[in-house]
Each structure stands twice: as C-alpha cells, then as structure tokens.
N, CA, C and O of each residue as an XYZ file, in Angstrom:
480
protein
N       0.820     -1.188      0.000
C       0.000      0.000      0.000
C       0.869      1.258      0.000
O       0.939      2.180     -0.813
N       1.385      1.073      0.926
C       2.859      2.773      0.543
C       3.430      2.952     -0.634
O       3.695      3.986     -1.247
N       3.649      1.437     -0.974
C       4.648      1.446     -2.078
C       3.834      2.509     -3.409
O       4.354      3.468     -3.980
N       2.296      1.889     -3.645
C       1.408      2.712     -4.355
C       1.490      3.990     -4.096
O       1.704      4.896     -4.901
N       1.344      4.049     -3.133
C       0.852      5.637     -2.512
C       2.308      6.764     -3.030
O       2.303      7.895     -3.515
N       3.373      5.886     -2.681
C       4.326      6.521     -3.531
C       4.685      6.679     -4.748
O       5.317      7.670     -5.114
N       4.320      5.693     -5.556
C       4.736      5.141     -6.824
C       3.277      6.844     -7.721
O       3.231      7.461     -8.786
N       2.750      6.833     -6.893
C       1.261      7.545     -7.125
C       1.764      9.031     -6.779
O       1.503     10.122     -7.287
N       2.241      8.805     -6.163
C       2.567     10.502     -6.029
C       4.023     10.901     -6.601
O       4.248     12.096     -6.794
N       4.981      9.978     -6.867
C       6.235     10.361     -7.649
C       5.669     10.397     -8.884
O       6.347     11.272     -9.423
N       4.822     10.003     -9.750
C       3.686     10.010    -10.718
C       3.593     11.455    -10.967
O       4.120     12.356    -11.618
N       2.705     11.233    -10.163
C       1.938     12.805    -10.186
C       2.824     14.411     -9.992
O       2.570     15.509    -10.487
N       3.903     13.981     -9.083
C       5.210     15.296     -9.055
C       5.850     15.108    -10.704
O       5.706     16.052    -11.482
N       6.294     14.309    -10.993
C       6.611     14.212    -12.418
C       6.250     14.812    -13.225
O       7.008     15.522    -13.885
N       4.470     14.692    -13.527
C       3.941     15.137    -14.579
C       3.307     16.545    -14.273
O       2.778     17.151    -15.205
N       3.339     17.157    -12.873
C       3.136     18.255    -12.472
C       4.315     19.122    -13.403
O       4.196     19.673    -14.497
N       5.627     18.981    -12.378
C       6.802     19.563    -13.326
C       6.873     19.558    -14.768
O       7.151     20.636    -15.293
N       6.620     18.273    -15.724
C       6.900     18.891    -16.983
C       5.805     19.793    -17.189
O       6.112     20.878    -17.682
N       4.386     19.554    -16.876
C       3.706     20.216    -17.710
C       3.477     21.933    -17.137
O       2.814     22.817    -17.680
N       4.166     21.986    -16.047
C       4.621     23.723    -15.930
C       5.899     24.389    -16.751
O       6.442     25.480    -16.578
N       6.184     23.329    -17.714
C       7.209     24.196    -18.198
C       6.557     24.782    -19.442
O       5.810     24.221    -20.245
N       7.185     26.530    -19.417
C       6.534     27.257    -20.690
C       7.366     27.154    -21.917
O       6.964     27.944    -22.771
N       8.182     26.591    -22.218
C       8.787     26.242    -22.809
C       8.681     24.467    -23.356
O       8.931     23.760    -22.380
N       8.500     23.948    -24.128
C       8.079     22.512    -24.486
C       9.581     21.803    -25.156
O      10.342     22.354    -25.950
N       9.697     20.610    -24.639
C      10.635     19.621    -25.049
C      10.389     18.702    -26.247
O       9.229     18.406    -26.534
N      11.249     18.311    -26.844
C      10.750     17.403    -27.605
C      12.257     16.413    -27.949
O      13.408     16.667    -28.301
N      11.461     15.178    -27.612
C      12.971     13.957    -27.864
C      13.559     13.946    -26.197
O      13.252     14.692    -25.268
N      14.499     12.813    -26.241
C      14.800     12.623    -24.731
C      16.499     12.336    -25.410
O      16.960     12.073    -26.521
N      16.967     12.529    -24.235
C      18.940     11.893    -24.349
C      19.333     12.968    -24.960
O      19.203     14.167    -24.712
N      20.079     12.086    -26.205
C      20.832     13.179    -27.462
C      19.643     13.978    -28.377
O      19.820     15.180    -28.578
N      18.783     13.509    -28.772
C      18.143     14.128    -29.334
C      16.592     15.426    -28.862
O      15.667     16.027    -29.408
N      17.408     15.162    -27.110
C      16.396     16.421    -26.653
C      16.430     17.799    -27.283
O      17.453     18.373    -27.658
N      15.700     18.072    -27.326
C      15.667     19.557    -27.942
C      14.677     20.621    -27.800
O      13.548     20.273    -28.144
N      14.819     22.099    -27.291
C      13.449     22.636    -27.217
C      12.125     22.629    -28.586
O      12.541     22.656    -29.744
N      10.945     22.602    -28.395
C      10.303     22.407    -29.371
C       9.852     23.756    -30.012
O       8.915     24.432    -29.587
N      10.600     24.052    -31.040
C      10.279     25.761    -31.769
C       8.913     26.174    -32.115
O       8.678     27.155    -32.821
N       7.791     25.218    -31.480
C       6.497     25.771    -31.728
C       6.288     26.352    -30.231
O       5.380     27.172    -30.093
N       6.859     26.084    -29.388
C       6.617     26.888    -28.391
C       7.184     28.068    -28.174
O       6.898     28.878    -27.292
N       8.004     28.145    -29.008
C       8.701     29.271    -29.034
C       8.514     30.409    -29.513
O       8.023     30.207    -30.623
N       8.654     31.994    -29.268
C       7.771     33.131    -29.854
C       8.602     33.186    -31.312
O       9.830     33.126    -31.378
N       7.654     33.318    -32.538
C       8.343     33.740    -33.824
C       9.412     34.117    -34.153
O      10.219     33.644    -34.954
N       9.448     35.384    -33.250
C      10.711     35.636    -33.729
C      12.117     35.507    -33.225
O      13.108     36.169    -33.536
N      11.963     34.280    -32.183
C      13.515     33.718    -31.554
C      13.655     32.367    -32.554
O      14.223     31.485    -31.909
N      13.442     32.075    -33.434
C      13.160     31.262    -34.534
C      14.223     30.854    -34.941
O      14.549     29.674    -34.809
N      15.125     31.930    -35.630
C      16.289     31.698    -36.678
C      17.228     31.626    -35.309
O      18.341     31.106    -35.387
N      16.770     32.133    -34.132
C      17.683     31.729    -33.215
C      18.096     30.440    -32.567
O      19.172     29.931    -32.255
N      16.408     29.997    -32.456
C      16.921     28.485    -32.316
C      17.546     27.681    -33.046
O      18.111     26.676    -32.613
N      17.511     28.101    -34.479
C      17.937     26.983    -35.899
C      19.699     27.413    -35.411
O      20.499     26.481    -35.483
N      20.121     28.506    -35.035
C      21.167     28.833    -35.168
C      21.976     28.087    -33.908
O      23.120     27.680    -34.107
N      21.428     27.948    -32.789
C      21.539     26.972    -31.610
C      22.053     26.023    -31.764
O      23.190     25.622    -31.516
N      20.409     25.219    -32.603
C      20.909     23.456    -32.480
C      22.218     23.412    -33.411
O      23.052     22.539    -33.173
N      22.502     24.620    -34.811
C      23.695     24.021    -35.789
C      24.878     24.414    -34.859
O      25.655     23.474    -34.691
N      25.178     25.426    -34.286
C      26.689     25.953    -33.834
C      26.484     25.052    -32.409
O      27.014     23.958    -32.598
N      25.853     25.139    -30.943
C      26.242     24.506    -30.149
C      26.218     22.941    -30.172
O      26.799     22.305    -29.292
N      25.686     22.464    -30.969
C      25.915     20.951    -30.964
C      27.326     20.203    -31.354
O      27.539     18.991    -31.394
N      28.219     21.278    -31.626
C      29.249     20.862    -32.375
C      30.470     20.259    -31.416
O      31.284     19.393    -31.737
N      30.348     21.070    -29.958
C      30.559     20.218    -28.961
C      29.519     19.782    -27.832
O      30.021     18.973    -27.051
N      28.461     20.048    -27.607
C      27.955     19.101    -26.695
C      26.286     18.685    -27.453
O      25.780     18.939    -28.546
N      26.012     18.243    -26.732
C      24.396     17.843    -27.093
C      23.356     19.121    -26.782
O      23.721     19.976    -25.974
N      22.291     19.212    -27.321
C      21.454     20.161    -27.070
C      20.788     19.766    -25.577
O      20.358     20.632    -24.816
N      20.768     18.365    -25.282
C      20.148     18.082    -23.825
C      20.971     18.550    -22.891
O      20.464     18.393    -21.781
N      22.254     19.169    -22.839
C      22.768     19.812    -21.925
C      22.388     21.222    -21.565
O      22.330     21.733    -20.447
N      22.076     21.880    -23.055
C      21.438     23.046    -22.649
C      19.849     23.065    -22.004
O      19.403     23.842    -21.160
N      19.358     22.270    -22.492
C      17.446     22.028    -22.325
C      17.878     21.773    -20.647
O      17.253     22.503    -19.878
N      18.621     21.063    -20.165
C      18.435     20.652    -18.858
C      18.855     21.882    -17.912
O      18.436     22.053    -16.767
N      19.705     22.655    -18.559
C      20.207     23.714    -18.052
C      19.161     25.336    -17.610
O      19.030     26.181    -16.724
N      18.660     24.957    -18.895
C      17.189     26.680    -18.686
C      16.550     25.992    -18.136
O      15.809     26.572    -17.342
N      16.412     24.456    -18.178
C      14.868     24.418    -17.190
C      15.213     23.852    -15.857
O      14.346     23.313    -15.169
N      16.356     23.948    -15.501
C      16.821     23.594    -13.730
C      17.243     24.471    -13.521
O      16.939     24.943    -12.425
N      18.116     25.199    -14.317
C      18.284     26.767    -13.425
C      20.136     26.672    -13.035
O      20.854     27.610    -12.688
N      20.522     25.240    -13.237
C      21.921     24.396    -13.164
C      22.317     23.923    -14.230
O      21.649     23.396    -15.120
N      24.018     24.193    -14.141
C      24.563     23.518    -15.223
C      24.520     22.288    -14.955
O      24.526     21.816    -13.818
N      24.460     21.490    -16.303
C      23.919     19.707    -15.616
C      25.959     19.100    -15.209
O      26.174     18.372    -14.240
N      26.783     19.439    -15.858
C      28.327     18.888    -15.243
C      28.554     19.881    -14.043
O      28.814     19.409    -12.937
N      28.479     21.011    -14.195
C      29.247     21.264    -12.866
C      28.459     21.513    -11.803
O      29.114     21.702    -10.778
N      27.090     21.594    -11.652
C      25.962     21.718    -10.840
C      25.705     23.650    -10.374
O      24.696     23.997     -9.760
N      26.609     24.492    -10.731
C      26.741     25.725    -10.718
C      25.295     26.788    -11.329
O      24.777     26.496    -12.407
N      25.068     27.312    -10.970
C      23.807     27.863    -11.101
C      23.633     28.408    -12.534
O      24.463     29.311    -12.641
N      22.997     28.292    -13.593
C      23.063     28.837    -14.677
C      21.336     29.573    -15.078
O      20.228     29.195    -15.460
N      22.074     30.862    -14.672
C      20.902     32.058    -14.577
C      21.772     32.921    -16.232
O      22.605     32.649    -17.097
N      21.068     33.778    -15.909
C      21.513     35.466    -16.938
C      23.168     35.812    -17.055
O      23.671     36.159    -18.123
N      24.045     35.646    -15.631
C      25.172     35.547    -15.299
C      25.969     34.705    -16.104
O      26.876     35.025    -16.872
N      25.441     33.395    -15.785
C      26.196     32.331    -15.783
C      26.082     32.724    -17.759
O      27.029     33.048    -18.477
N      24.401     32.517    -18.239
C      24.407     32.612    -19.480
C      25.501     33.309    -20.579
O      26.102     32.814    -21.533
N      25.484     34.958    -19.898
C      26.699     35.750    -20.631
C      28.295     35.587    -20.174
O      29.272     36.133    -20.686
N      28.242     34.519    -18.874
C      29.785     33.883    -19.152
C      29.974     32.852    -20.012
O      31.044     32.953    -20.613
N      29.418     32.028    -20.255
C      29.398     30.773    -20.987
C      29.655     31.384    -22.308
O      30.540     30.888    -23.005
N      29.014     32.359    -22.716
C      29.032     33.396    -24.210
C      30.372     33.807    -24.565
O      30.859     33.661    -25.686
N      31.069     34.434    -23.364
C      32.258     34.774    -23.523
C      33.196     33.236    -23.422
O      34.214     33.280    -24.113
N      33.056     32.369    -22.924
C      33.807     31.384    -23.151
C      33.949     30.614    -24.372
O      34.992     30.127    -24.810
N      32.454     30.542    -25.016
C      32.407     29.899    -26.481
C      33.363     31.171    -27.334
O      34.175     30.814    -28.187
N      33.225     32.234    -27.099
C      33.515     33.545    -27.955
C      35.366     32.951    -27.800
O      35.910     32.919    -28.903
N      35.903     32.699    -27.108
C      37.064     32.483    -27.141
C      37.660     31.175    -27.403
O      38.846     31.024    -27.694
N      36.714     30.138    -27.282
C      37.386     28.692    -27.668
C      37.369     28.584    -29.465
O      36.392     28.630    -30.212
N      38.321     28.480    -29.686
C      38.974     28.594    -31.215
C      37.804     27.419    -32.738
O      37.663     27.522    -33.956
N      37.201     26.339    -31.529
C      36.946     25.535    -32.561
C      35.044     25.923    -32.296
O      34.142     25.157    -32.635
N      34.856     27.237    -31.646
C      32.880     27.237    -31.761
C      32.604     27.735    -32.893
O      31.433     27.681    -33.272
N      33.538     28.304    -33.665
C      32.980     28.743    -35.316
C      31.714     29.932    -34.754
O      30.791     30.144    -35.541
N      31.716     30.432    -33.840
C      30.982     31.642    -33.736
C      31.496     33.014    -33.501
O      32.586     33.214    -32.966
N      30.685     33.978    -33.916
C      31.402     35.015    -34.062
C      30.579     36.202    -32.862
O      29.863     35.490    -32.159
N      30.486     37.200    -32.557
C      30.259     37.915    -31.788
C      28.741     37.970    -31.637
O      28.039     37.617    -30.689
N      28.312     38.674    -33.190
C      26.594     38.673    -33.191
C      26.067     37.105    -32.872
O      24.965     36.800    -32.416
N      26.782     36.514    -33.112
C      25.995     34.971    -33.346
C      25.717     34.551    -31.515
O      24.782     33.892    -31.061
N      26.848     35.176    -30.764
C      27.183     34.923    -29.649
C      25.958     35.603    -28.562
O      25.363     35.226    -27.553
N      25.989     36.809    -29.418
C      24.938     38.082    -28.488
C      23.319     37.225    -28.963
O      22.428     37.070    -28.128
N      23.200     36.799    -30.258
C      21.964     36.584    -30.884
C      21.653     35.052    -29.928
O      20.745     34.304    -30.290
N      22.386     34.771    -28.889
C      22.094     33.081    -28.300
C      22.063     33.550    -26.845
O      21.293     33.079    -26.009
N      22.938     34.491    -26.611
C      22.501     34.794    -24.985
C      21.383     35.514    -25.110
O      20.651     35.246    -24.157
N      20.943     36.228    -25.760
C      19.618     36.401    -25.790
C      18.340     35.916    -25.827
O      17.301     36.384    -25.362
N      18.610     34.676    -26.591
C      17.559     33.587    -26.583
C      17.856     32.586    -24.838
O      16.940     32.147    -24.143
N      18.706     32.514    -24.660
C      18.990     32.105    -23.435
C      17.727     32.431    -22.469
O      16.828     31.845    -21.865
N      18.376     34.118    -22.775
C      17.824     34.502    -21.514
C      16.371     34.777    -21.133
O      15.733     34.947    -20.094
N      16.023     34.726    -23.104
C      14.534     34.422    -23.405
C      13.579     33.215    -22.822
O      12.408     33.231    -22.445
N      14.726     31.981    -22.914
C      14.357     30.867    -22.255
C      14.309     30.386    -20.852
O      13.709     29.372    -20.493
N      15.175     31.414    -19.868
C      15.354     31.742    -18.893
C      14.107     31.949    -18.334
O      13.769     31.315    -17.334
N      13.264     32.890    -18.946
C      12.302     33.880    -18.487
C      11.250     33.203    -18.637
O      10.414     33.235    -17.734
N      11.018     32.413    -19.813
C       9.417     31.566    -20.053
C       9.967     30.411    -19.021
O       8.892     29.920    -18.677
N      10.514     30.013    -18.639
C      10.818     28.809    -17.977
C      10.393     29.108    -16.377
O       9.879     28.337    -15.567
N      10.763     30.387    -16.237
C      10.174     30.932    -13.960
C       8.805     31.138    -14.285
O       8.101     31.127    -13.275
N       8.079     31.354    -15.533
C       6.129     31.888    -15.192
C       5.650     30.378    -14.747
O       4.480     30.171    -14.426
C-alpha cells in the first residue's frame, strides 16, 4: 500500500513539473531539444542557429536541462543570466565554436529568453 501511494505521487510530481514548463521539449537523451512551436516567432532563426553551432561540442540536452533547472547539468553551478553571458564569452574564445560575436549576443539572448518563459 505505501509502495502505491508513492509510486502515485512520484507520478503525479513528475507530470506536475513537466507540464509547468513554458517552454516545451521534444525527444529525450541526445536528441532532446526545445520544441520551436513553443517558441515566440521571432527567436526562430535563433533556435535553428543553436541546435547548428552549439551541438558541435555538446548535445542540445545539456542546454534544455540547463534553462529548465536553473543548473549547469556537469558542474551543478547555477546557470541564470550571469552564468548565461559567461558561458558566451567562453564559447567567444574557444577557437573551434565557429561563432562570431553577433551569433554569440543573438544566443545569450535567446537564453535569456528561455530563462524567463521557464520561472512563469
């Protein structure tokens, strides 16, 4: 009987959490990814620009796990607005992100876009 009662309510916390997120997922593992219909129009070409340049070193489920916990998923460090425009400057300087400044400003922005639908 507990075992239910738990199995019933880890259930129910589960599907509470995803379905408060304003932001929508789609795919699990490697192929998580935010879903661009939830997304407002015109952060659009931003997301397309996302999944091609940051996937080149990590998976997009590192970022998805990241706006919607509020934590980086390796180092457990808080990844807010802060953290967002350091990470910017770090890709901006590692030689092999093939991004360039606007591309850099045009993703912390969506970040922080995703930041924001993710606390309502």
């Amino acid at each position: 009987m507990k075992r239910l009662l738990l199995l019933t309510a880890l259930i129910t916390l589960a599907t509470y959490s995803l379905a408060d997120a304003r932001v929508k997922v789609k795919g699990r593992g490697d192929k998580m990814n935010f879903d661009p219909e939830s997304v407002d129009a015109s952060f659009r070409p931003s997301m397309d620009l996302m999944s091609k340049k940051c996937i080149k070193c990590h998976t997009m489920e590192r970022t998805v796990i990241a706006i919607q916990t509020g934590r980086a998923p390796l180092t457990g460090q808080p990844f807010d607005k802060q953290a967002v425009k350091a990470y910017g400057i770090k890709m901006l300087r590692k030689p092999n992100s093939d991004m360039n400044k606007q591309e850099i400003r045009e993703l912390v922005v969506l970040m922080n876009y995703l930041l924001d639908e993710n606390k309502r």
